[in-house]
RODO-2510 file (C-alpha; in nm, 4 decimals, decimal comma):
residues 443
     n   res          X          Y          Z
     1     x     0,0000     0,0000     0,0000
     2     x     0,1461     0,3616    -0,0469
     3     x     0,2142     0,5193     0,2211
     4     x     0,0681     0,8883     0,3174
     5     x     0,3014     1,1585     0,3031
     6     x     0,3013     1,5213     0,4006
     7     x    -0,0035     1,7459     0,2993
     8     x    -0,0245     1,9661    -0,0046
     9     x    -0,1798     2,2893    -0,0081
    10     x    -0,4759     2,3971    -0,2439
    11     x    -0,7405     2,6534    -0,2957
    12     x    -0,9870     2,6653    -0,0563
    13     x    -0,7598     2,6581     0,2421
    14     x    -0,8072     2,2640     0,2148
    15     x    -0,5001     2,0741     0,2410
    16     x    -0,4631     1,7255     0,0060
    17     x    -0,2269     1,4340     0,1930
    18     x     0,0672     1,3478    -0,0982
    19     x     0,0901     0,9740    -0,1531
    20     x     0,3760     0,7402    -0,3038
    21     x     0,3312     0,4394    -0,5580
    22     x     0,3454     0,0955    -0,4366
    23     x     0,6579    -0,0487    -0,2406
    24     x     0,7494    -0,2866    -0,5658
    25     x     0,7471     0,0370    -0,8168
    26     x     1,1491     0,0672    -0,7675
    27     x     1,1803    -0,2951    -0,9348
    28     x     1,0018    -0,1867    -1,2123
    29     x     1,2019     0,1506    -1,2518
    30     x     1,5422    -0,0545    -1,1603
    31     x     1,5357    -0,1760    -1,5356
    32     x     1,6242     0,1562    -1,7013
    33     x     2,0277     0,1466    -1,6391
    34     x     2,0490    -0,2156    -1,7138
    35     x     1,8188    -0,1398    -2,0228
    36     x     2,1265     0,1062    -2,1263
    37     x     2,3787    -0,0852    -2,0597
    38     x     2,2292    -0,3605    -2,2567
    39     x     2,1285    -0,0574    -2,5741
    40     x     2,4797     0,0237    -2,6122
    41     x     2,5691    -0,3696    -2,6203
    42     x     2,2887    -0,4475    -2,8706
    43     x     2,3872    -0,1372    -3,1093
    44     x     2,7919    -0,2376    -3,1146
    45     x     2,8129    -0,6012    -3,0286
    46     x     3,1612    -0,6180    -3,1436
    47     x     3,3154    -0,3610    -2,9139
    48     x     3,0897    -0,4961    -2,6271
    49     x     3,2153    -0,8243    -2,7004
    50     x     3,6135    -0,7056    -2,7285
    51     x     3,5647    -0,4859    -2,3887
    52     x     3,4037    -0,8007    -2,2368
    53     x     3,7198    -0,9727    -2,2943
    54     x     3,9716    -0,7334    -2,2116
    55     x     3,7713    -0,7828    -1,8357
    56     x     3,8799    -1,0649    -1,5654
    57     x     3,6257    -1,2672    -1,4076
    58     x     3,6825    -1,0381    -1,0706
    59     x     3,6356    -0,7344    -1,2195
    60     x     3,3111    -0,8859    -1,4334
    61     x     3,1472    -0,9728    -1,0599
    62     x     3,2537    -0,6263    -0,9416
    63     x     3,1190    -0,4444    -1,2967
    64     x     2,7705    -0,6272    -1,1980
    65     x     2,7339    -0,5629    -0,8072
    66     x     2,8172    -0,1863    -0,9285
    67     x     2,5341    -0,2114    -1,2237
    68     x     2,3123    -0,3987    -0,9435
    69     x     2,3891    -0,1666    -0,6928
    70     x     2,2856     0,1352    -0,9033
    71     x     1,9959     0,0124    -1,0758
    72     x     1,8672    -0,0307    -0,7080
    73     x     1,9393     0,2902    -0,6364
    74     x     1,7650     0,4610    -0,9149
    75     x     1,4916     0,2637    -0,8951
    76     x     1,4247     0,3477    -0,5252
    77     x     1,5037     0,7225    -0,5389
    78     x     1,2684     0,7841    -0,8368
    79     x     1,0205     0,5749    -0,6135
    80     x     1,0925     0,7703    -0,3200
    81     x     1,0804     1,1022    -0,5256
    82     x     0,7284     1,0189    -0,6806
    83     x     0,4235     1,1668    -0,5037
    84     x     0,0815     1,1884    -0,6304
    85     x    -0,2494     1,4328    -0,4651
    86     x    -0,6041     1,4537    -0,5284
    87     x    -0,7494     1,7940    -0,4641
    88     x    -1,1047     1,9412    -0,5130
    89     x    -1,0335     1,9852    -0,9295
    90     x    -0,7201     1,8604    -0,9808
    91     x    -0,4628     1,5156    -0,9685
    92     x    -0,1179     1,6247    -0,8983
    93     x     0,1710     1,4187    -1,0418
    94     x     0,5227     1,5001    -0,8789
    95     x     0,8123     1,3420    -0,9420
    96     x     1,2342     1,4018    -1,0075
    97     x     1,5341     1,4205    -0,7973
    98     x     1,7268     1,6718    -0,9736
    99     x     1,4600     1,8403    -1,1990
   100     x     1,1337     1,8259    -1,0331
   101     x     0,8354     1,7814    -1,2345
   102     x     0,4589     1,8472    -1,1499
   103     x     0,1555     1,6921    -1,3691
   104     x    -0,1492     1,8858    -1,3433
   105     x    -0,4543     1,7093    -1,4224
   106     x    -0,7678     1,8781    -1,4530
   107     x    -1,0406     1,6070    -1,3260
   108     x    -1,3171     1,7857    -1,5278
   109     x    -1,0943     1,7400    -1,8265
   110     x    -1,0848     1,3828    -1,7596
   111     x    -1,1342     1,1391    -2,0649
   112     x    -1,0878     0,8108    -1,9124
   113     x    -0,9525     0,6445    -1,6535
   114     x    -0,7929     0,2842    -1,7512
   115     x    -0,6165     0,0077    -1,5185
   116     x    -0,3495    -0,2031    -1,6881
   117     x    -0,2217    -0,5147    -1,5345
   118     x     0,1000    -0,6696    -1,7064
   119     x     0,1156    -1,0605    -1,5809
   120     x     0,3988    -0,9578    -1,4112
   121     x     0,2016    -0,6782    -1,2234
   122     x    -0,1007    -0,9476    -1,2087
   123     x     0,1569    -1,1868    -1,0225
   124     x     0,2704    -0,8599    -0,7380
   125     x    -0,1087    -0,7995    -0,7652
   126     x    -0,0659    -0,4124    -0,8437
   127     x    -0,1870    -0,2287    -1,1376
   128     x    -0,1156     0,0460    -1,3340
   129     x    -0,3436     0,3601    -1,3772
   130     x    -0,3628     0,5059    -1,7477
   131     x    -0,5252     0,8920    -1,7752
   132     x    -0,6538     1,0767    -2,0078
   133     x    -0,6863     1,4048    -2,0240
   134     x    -0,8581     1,6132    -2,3215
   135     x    -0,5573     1,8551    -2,4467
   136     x    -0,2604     1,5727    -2,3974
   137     x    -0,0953     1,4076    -2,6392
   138     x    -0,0335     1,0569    -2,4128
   139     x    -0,1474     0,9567    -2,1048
   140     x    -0,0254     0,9874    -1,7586
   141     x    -0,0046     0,7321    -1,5434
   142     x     0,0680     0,5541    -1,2115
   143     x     0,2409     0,2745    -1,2010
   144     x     0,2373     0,1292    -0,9619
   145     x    -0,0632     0,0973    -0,7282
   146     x    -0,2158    -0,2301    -0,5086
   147     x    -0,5109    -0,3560    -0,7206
   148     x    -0,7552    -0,2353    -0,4702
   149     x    -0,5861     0,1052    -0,4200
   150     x    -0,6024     0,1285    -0,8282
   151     x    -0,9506     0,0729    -0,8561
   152     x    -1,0515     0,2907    -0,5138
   153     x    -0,8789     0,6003    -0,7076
   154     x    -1,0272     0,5236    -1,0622
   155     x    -1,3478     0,5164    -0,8904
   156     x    -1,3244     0,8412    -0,6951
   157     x    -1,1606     1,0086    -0,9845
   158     x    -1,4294     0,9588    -1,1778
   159     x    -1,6649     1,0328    -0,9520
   160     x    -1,4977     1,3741    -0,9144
   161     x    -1,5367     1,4005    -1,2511
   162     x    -1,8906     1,3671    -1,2971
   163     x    -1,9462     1,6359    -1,0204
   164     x    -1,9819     1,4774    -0,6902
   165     x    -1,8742     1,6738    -0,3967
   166     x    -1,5301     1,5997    -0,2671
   167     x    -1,6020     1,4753     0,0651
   168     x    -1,8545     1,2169    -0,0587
   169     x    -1,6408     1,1405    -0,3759
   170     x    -1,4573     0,8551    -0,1807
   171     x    -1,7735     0,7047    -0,0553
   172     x    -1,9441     0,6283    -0,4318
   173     x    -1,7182     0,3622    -0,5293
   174     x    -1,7038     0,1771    -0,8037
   175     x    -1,9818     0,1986    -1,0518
   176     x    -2,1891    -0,1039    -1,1279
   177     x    -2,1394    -0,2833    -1,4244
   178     x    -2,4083    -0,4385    -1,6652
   179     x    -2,2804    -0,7131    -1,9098
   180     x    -2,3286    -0,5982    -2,2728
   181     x    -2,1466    -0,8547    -2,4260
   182     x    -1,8809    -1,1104    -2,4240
   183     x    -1,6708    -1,2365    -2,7318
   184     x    -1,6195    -1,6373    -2,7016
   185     x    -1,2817    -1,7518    -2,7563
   186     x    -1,3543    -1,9864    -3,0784
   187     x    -1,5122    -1,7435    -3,2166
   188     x    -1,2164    -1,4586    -3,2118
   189     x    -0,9630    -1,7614    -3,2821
   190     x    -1,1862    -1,8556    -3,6298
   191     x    -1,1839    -1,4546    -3,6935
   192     x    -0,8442    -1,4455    -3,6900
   193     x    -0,7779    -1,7357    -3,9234
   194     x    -0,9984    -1,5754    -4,1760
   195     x    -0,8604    -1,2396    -4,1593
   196     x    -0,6855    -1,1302    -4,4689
   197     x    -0,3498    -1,0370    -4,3512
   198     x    -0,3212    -1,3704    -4,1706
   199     x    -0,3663    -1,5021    -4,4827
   200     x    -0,1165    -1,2964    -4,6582
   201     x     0,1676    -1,3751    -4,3975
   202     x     0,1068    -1,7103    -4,4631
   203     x     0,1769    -1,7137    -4,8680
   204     x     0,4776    -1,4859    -4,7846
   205     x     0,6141    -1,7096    -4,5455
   206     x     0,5634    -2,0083    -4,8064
   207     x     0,6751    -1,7794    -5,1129
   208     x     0,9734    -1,6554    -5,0088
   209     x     1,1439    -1,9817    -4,8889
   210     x     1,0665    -2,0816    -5,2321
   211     x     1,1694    -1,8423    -5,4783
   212     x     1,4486    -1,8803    -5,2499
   213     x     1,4783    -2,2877    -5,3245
   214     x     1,5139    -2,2009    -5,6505
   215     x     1,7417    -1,9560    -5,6598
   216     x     2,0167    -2,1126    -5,4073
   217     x     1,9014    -2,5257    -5,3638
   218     x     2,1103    -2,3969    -5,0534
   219     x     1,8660    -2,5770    -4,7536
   220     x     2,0108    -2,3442    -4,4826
   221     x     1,9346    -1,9982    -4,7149
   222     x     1,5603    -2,1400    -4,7203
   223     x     1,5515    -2,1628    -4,3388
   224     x     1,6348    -1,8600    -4,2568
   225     x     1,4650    -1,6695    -4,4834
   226     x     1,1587    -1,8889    -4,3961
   227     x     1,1404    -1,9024    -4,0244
   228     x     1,1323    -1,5925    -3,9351
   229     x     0,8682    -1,5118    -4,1688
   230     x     0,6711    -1,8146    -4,0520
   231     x     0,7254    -1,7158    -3,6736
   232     x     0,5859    -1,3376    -3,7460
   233     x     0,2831    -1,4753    -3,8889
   234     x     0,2185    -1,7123    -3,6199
   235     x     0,3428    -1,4696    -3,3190
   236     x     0,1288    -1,1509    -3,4807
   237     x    -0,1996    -1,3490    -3,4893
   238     x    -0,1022    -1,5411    -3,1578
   239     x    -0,0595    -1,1894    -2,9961
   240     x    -0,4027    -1,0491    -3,1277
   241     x    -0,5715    -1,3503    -2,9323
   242     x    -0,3923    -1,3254    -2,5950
   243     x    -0,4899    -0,9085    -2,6468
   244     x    -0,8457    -0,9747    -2,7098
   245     x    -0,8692    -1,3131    -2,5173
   246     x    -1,2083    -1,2781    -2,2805
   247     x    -1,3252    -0,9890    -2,4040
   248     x    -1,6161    -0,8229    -2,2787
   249     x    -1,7773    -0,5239    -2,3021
   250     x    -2,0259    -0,3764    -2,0301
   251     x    -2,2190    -0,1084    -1,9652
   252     x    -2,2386     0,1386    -1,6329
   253     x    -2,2985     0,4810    -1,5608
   254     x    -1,9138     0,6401    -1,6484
   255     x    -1,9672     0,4562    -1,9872
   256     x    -1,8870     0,1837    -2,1287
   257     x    -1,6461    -0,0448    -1,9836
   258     x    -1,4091    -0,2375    -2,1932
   259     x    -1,1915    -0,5856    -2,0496
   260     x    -0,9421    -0,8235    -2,1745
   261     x    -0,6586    -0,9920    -2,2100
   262     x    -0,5161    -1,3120    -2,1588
   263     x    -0,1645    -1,2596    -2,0042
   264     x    -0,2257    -0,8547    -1,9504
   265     x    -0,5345    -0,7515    -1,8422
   266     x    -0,6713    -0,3919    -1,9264
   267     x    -0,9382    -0,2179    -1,8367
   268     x    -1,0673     0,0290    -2,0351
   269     x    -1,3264     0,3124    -2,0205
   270     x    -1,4809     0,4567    -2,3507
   271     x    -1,6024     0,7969    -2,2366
   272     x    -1,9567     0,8938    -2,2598
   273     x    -2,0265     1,1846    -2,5300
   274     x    -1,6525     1,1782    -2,6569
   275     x    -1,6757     0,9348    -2,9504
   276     x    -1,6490     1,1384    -3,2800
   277     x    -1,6781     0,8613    -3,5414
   278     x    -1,7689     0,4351    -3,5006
   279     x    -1,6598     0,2102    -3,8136
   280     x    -1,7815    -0,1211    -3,8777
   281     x    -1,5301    -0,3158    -4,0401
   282     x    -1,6565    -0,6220    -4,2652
   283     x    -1,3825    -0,8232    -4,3874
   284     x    -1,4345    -0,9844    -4,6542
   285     x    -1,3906    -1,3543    -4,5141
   286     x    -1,6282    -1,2728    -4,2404
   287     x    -1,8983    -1,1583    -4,4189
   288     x    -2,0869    -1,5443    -4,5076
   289     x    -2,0349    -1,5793    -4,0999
   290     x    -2,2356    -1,2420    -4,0688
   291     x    -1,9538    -1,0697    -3,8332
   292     x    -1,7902    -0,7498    -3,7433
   293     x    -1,5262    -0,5097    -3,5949
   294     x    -1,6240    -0,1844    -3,4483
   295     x    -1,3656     0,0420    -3,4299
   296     x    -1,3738     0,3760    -3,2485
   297     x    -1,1932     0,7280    -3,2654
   298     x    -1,2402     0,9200    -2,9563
   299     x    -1,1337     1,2932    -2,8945
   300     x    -0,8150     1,3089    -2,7050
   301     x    -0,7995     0,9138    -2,6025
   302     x    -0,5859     0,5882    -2,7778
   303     x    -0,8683     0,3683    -2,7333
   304     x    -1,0314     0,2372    -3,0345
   305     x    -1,1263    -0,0934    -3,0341
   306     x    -1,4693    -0,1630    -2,9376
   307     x    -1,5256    -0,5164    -3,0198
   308     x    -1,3006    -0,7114    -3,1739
   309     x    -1,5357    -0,9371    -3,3540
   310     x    -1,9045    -0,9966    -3,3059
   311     x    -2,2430    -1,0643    -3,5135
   312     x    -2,4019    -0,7580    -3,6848
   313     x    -2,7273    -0,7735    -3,5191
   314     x    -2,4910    -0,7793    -3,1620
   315     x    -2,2586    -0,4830    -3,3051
   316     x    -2,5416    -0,2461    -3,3843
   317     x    -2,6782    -0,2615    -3,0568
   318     x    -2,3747    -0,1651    -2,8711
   319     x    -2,3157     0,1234    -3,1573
   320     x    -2,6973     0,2573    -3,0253
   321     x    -2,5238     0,2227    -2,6762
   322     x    -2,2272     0,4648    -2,7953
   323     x    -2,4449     0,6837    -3,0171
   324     x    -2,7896     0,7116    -2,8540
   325     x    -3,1012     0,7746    -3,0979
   326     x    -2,8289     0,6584    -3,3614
   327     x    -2,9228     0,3352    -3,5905
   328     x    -2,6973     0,2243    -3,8686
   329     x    -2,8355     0,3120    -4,2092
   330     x    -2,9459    -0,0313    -4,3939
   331     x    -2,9224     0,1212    -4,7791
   332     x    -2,6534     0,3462    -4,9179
   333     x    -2,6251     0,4971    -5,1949
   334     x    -2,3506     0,4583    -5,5001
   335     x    -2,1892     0,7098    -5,6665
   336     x    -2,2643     0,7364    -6,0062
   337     x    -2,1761     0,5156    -6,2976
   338     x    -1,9561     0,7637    -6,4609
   339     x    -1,7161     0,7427    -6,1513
   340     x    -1,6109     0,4238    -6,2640
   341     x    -1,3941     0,6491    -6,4909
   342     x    -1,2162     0,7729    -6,1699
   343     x    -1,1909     0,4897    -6,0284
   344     x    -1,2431     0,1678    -6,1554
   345     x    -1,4435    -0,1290    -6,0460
   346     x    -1,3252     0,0017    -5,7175
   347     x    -1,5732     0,2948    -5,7542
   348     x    -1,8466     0,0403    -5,6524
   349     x    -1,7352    -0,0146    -5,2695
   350     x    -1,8297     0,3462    -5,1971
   351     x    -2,1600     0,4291    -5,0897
   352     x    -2,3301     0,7707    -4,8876
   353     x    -2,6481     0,7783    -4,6448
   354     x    -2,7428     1,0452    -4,4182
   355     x    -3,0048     1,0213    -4,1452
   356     x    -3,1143     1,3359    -3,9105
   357     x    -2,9007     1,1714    -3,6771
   358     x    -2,5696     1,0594    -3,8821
   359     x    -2,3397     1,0970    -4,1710
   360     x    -2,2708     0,7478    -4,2991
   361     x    -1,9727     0,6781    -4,5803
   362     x    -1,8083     0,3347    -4,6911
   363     x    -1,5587     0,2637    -4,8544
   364     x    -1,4098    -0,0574    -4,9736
   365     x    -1,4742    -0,3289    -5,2083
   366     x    -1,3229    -0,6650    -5,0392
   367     x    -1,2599    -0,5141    -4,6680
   368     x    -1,5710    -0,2518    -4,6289
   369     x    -1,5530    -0,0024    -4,4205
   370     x    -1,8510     0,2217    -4,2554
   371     x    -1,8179     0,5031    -4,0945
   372     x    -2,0733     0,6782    -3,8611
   373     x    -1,9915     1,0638    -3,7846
   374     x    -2,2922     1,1995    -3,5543
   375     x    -2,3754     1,5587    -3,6592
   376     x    -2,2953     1,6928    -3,3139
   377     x    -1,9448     1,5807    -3,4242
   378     x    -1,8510     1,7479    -3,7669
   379     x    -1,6079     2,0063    -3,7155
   380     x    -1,5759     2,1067    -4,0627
   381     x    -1,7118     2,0171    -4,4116
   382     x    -1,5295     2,0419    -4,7019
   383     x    -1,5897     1,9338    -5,1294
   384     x    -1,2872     1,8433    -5,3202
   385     x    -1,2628     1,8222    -5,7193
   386     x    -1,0062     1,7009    -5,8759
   387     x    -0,9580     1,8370    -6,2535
   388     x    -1,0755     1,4578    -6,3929
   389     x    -1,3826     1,4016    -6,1509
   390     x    -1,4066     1,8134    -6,2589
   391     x    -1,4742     1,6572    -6,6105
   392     x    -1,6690     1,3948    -6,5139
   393     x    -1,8863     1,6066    -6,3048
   394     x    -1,7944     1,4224    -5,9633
   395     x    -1,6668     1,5365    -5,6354
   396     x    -1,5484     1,4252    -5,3353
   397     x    -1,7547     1,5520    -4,9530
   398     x    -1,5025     1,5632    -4,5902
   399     x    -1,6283     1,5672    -4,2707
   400     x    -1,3556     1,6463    -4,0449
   401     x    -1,4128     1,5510    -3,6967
   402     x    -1,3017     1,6546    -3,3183
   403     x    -1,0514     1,3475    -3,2914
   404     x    -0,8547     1,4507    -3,6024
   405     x    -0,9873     1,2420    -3,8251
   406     x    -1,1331     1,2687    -4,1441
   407     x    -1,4427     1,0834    -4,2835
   408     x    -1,5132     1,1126    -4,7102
   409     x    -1,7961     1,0470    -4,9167
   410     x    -1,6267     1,0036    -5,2613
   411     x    -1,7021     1,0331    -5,5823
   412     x    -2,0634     1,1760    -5,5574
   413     x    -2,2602     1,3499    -5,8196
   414     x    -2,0985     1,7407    -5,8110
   415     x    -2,4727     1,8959    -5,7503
   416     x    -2,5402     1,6328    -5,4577
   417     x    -2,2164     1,7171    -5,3448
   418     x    -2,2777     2,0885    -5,3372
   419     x    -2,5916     2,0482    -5,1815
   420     x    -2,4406     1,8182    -4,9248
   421     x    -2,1875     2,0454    -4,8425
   422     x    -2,4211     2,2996    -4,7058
   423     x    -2,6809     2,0884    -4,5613
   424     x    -2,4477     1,9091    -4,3656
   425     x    -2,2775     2,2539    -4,2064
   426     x    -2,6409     2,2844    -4,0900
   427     x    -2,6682     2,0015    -3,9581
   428     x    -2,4228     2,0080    -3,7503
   429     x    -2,5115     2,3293    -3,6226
   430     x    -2,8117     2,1887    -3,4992
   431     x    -2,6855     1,8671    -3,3525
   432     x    -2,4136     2,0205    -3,1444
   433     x    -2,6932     2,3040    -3,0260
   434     x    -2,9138     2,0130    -2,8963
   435     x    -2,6527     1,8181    -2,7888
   436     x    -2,6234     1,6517    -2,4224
   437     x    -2,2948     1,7775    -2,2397
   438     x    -2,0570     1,5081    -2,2318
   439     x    -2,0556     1,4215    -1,8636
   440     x    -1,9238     1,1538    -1,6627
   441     x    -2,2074     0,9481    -1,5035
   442     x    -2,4947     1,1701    -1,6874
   443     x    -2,8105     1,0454    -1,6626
***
């Protein structure tokens, strides 16, 4: 457990106790002068190997207590140097020696707040704590806390968040969590077999080794040009189903709650009002089976997974979960047959809807893609014309979002285009006018 420390003063004439991470944080931090020692060895093994030689067995076992000793060191005095505070609007991250740093994070700026478990951290049974924080470019975290300590904070941070007083914040706890729905093991394991690039690492790794065959009949040339392409197709699918292993989405009052892993567990948080654009992702392979990946961009946060695979019918009800009053369009419209000119036969995986409540564009022939932009969302709209859809009387619509993203409607007739341009900039108007504020825990 981390320990209280001396109290911090803030606004209000309130004072906030400073805590420290966990007791086995220095082990973790330990590893960054060994993890030097061993760059400088990896980048010039030659002259690491010719100083290693030059060195008696004495002065190896000295060389190493001193490395030990050090590491130890550093890893307890950035521990011990490491405090953390929450006050009435604020979590305070202080840390450094030498150069002292301080981490101000606004709690009503709050995007999510994720716990991380590496199996080593599973084993210590501590956790990390991932934040984020609209206007920051990566998270902050804590690392480490005990598991129970981790979740205590998430909870009361959150709770701060969504505008409970600070006295009571501690007492809300964690928010109750509804089962939504859970992705069976078979069924991501079959997913993953049928996925395209899967497939693709597989030819290369039989290719190669071939063309290779031929071009040596040297046995050992074949092996290792083979194996290692063989061992990153089997290790990159093989790591995409310990990631997603048991995952399972749920729903509660701070959003929608996000777990898996097989060996490292996370668990996420997608924010409630903060998602600027779902896609459904249809690979071709998948689409006999009936199944889907919804992705998510979200202002300001890395998260964007928000099932890995799943049946239609059971993806479109969690997208109504994410975007309430949204549904996904069933019909969309092609461009016209003269964009075939601009782009052939690929012209046809393109298709347009728009609903009072979304702006809905695919794209993709073989691996479709459909995105959902809610008109509270657009940022901008803006119509592109190249000089050959220009000719052929075709343009191309962007709706820019709030997480940086960009969403396009291609190759639409240039009148609908026009027409779209402007109806959508008053759409969006409208929608972000009548929008809910994006609150933690809103009701």
């Amino acid at each position: 457990m981390s320990a209280p420390e001396a109290p911090t003063a803030i606004p209000g004439g309130r004072e906030a106790a400073e805590r420290r991470l966990h007791p086995v944080t220095p082990l973790r931090r330990a590893w960054a002068p060994v993890a030097v020692i061993a760059g400088w060895a990896v980048h010039d093994p030659g002259q690491a190997q010719q100083q290693l030689t030059r060195l008696t067995a004495t002065t190896l076992l000295v060389a190493l207590a001193v490395v030990v000793a050090a590491a130890s060191l550093y890893g307890f005095l950035s521990w011990r140097f490491t405090y953390f505070s929450v006050t009435d609007t604020e979590l305070r991250i202080r840390t450094g020696l030498l150069f002292r740093r301080t981490a101000h994070i606004r709690l009503d700026r709050l995007q999510a707040v994720d716990i991380t478990q590496p199996l080593p951290a599973r084993i210590a049974g501590v956790a990390k704590l991932k934040l984020d924080a609209i206007g920051t470019d990566k998270k902050d975290e804590l690392a480490y806390l005990g598991e129970g300590e981790a979740r205590a904070l998430r909870a009361e941070l959150l709770a701060r968040a969504a505008g409970f007083a600070p006295e009571t914040a501690h007492e809300v706890g964690e928010a109750p969590v509804r089962r939504l729905l859970h992705v069976p093991p078979g069924m991501l394991a079959v997913s993953l077999l049928l996925m395209g690039t899967t497939w693709g690492s597989l030819l290369g790794a039989l290719a190669v080794p071939t063309l290779v065959w031929f071009g040596t009949h040297n046995v050992w040339s074949v092996l290792v040009a083979g194996l290692p392409l063989a061992g990153g197709a089997v290790t990159r699918s093989a790591g995409r189903f310990v990631r997603a292993y048991d995952w399972t989405v749920g729903e509660s009052p701070d959003g929608l709650r996000i777990d898996h892993g097989l060996l490292d567990r996370a668990h996420e948080t997608v924010p409630p009002g903060r998602v600027q654009t779902v896609r459904i992702v249809e690979p071709l392979l998948w689409r006999g089976l009936g199944w889907v990946r919804v992705e998510l961009d979200v202002a300001g946060s890395s998260n964007s997974v928000l099932v890995p695979v799943a049946a239609r019918a059971h993806a479109e009800s969690l997208i109504a979960r994410v975007l309430p009053g949204v549904t996904v369009p069933p019909v969309l419209s092609r461009p016209p047959r003269r964009a075939g000119w601009c782009l052939p036969l690929w012209w046809r995986g393109h298709g347009l809807a728009v609903t009072g409540a979304v702006f809905a564009a695919r794209h993709g022939l073989l691996r479709r893609n459909l995105s959902l932009v809610p008109h509270a969302k657009v940022q901008s709209v803006r119509l592109t014309q190249g000089p050959w859809e220009r000719f052929k009387g075709v343009a191309d619509v962007h709706v820019d979002t709030g997480a940086d993203k960009t969403v396009r409607a291609r190759l639409r007739d240039a009148e609908e285009a026009a027409a779209l341009l402007y109806a959508q900039a008053d759409r969006s108007r409208t929608g972000r006018r009548d929008a809910r504020p994006d609150r933690w825990m809103a009701s």
